[in-house]
C-alpha positions as CSV (number, residue, x, y, z in Angstrom):
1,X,65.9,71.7,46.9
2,X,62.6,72.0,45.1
3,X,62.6,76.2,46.0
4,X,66.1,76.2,44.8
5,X,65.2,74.7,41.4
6,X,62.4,76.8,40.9
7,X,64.3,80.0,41.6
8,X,66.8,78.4,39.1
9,X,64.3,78.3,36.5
10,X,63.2,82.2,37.2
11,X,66.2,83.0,36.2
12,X,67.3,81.4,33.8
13,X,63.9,81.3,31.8
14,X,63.0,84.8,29.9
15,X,59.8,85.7,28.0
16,X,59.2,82.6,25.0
17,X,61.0,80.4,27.1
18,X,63.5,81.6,25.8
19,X,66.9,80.1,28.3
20,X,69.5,82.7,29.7
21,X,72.5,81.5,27.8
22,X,74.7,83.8,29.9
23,X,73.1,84.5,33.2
24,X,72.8,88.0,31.9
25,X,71.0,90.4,34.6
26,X,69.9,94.3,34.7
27,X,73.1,94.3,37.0
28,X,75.5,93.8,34.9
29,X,77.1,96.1,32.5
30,X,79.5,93.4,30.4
31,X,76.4,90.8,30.4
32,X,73.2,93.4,30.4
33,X,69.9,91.9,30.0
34,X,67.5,93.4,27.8
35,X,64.5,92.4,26.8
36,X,62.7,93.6,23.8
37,X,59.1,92.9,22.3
38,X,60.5,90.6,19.6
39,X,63.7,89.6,20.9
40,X,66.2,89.1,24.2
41,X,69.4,90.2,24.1
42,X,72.9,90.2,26.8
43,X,74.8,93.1,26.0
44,X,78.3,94.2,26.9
45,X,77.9,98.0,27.9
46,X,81.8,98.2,27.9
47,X,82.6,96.9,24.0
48,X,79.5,98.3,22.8
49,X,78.1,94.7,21.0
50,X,75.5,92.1,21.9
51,X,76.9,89.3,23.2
52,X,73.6,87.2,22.4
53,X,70.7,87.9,20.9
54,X,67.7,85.1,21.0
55,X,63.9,84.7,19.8
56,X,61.2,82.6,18.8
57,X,59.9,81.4,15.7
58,X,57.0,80.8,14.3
59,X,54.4,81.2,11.2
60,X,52.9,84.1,13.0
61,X,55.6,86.4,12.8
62,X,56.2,86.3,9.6
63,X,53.9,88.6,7.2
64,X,54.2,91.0,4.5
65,X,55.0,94.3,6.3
66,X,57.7,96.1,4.0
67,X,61.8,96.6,5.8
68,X,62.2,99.0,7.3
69,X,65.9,99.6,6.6
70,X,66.1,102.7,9.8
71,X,69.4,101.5,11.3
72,X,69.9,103.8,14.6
73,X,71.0,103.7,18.4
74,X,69.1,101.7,20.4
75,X,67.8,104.4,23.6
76,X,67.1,101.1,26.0
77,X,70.6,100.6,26.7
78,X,71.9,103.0,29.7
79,X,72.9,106.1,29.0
80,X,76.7,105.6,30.0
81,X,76.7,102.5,27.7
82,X,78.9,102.1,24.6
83,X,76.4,102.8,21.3
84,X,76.8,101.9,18.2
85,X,75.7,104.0,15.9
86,X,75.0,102.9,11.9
87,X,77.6,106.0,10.6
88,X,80.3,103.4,12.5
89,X,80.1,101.1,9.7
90,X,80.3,103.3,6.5
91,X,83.3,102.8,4.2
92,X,84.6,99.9,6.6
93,X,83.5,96.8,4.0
94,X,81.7,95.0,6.1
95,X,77.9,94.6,6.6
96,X,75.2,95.8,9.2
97,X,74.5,92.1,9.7
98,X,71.4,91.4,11.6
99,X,71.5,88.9,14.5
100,X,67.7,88.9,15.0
101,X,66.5,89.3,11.3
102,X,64.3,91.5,9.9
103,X,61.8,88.6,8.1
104,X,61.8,87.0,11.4
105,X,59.6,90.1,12.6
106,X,57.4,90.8,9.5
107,X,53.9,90.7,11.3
108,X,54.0,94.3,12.3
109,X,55.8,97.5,11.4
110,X,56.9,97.9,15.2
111,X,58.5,94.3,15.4
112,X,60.4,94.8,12.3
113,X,61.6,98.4,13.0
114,X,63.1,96.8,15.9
115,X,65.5,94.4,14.4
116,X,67.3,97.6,12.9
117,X,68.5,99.1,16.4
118,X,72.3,98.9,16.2
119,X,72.5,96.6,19.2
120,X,71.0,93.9,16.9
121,X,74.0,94.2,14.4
122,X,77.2,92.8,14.2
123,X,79.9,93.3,11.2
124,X,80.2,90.5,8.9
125,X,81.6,90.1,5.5
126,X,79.1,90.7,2.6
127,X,79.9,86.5,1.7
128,X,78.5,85.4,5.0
129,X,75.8,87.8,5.2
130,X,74.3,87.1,2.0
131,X,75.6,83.5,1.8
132,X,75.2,80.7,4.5
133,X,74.2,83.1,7.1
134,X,70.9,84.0,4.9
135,X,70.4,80.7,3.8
136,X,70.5,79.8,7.4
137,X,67.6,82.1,7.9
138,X,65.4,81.0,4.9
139,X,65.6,77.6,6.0
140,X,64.5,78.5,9.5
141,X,61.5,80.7,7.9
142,X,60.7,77.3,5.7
143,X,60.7,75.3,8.9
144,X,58.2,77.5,11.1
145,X,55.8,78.0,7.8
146,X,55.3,73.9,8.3
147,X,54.4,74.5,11.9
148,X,56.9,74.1,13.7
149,X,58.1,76.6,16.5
150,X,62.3,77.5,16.7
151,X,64.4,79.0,19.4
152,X,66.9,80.6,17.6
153,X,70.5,82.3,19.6
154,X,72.9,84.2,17.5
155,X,76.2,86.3,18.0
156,X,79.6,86.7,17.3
157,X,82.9,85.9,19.0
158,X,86.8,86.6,18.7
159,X,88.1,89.8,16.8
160,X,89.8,90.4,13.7
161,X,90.0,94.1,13.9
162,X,87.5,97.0,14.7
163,X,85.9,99.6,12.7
164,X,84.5,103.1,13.4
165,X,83.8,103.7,16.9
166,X,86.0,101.0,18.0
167,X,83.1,99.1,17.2
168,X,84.5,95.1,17.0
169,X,84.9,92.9,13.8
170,X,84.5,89.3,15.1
171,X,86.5,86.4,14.3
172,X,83.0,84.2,14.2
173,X,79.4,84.4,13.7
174,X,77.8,81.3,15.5
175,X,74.4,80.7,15.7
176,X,71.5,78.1,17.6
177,X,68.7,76.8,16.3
178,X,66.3,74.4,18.7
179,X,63.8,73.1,17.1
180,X,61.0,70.4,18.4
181,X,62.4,67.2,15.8
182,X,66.4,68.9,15.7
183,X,68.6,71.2,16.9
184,X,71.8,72.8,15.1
185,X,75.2,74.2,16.1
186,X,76.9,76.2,13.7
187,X,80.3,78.1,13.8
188,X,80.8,80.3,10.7
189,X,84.4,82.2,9.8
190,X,83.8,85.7,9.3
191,X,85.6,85.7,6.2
192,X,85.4,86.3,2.2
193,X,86.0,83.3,1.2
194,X,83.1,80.8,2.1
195,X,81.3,77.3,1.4
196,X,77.8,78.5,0.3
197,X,76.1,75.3,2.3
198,X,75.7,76.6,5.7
199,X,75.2,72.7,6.8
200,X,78.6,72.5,6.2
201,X,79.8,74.7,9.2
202,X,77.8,72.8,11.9
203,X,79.8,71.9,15.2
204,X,78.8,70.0,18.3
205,X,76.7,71.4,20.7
206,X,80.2,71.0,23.3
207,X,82.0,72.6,20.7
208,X,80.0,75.8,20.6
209,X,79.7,75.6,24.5
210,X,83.5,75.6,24.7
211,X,84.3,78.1,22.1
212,X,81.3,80.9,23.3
213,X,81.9,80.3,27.0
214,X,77.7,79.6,26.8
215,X,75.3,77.3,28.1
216,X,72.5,76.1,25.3
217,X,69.6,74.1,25.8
């Protein structure tokens, strides 16, 4: 019993202690692990989008190195994976919205380079990218300068539609953020029309579970 808990724990634990949401693996090509220097990610190989992208938090990695703003393929993925490529999005209306964020990963040019491989985007509307999504981000930033350490899990799910390389539009942008005094659960439409307050789109932890066919610590 003990051996088999431990072996659970292997598995479901990545670098940061950081929990496997999905069970993703190197085996898999709809659920593809991948672990980065600054950030985990599942990946679907077949759609050509992160399913989940998580990291950690803390005063540390944020600094004053300048964006980087070099969106391009990320070379990790497999070769006979579907990429995404930053031409994909042009004329289409919606942003190269970062799951990992570049501020997150200010402490070194490396770190925050990395944020802007296309396997860290996902298409949102300009009103969620730079409304309640972004707030959601400062606050997080605002917590870990007090000390405190996040785990943060973001992606999208559902589609609307699809845009250059039949790269998908999703219905939501959801996001996780554990924290050592609170954790949220937020759901967010990706739509135009949005409630700037990104408090006001929180959901139960169940909720979430159910709609992202996740597991969340």
């Amino acid at each position: 019993m003990l051996l088999g808990i431990l072996l659970y724990l292997q598995v479901a634990l990545l670098p940061g202690g950081i929990f496997n949401v999905s069970g993703a693996s190197t085996a898999s090509t709809t659920n593809y692990l991948l672990v980065k220097k600054g950030y985990v990610m599942s990946y679907d190989g077949l759609q050509g989008k992160a399913n989940w992208v998580a990291w950690t938090l803390t005063a540390s990695d944020m600094g004053d190195v300048p964006r980087s703003n070099r969106f391009r393929q990320d070379e990790d993925l497999p070769r006979q994976f579907k990429r995404i490529d930053s031409d994909d999005y042009k004329y289409s209306g919606y942003d190269r919205g970062h799951l990992c964020n570049s501020e997150d990963r200010s402490s070194s040019t490396y770190l925050n380079a990395e944020t802007f491989l296309m396997s860290n985007m996902i298409p949102q509307t300009p009103e969620l990218n730079r409304g309640p999504w972004e707030r959601l981000e400062a606050y997080c930033r605002k917590l870990a300068k007090r000390g405190q350490k996040l785990t943060i899990y973001a992606g999208g799910i559902g589609v609307v539609d699809k845009i250059g390389n039949e790269v998908v539009i999703p219905k939501y942008c959801w996001k996780v953020v554990v924290g050592p005094e609170k954790s949220w659960y937020l759901l967010f439409p990706n739509v135009h029309d949005l409630h700037p307050n990104w408090q006001t789109f929180a959901v139960s932890k169940s909720t979430l579970e159910k709609m992202t066919g996740l597991r969340f610590p």
